[in-house]
C-alpha positions as CSV (number, residue, x, y, z in Angstrom):
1,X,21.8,-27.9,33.4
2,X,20.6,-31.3,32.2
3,X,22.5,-34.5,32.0
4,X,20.6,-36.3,29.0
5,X,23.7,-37.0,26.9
6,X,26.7,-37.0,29.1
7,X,29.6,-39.3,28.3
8,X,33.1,-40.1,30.2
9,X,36.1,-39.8,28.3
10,X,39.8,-40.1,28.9
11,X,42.1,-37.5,27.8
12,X,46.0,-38.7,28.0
13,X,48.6,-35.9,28.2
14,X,51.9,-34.7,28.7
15,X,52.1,-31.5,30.3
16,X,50.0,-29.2,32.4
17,X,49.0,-27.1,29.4
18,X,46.1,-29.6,28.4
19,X,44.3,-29.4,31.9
20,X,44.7,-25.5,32.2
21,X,42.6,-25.5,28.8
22,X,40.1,-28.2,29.9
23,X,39.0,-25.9,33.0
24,X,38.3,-23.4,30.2
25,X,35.1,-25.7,29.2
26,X,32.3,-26.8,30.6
27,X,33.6,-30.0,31.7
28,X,33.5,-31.5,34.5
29,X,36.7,-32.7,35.6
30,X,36.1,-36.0,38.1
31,X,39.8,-37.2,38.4
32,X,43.8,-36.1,37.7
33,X,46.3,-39.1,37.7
34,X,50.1,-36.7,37.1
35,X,51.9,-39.6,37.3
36,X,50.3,-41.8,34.7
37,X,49.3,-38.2,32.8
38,X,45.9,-38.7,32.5
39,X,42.4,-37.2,33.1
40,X,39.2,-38.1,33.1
41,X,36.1,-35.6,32.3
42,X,32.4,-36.0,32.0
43,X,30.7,-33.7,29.0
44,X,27.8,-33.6,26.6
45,X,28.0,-35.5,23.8
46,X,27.6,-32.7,21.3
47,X,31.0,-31.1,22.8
48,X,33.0,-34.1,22.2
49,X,34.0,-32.9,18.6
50,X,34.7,-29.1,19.8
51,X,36.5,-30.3,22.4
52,X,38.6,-32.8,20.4
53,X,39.1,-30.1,17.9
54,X,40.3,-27.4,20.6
55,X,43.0,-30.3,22.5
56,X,44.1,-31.1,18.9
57,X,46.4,-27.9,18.9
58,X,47.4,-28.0,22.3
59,X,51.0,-28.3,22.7
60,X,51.2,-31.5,25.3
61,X,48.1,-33.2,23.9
62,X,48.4,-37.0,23.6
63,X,44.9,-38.6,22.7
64,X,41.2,-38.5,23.8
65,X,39.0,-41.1,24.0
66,X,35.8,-41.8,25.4
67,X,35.6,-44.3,28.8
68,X,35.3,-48.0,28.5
69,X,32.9,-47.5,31.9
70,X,29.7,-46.6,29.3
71,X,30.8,-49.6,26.2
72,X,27.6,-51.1,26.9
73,X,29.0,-54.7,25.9
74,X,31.4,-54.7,28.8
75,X,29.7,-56.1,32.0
76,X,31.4,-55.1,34.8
């Protein structure tokens, strides 16, 4: 497996319905906040808009969006 493209992004939820179809993917899942009901994944690039597409119809799905850790005009 090669990491060429991969991107973080944050997928905000409500419900345990949207991680039970994330560890159907091939994600990889680096943390799970349940109280704040979020989760944040690391994936290729070219699975963002399957992904997006799969969550969209997933009863508890909020919003997805990719991490402000890789916006290159941030300096942290």
């Amino acid at each position: 497996m090669t990491y060429t493209n991969r991107m973080s992004y944050v997928v905000y939820y409500r419900g345990n319905q949207v991680l039970k179809k994330l560890e159907q993917f091939p994600v990889e899942i680096s943390y799970i906040s349940k109280k704040l009901s979020y989760a944040i994944l690391y994936m290729d690039k070219e699975l963002e808009h399957k992904i997006r597409k799969t969550l969209r119809f997933t009863k508890g799905f909020k919003f997805f969006e990719p991490s402000k850790t890789f916006d290159e005009s941030l300096n942290f």
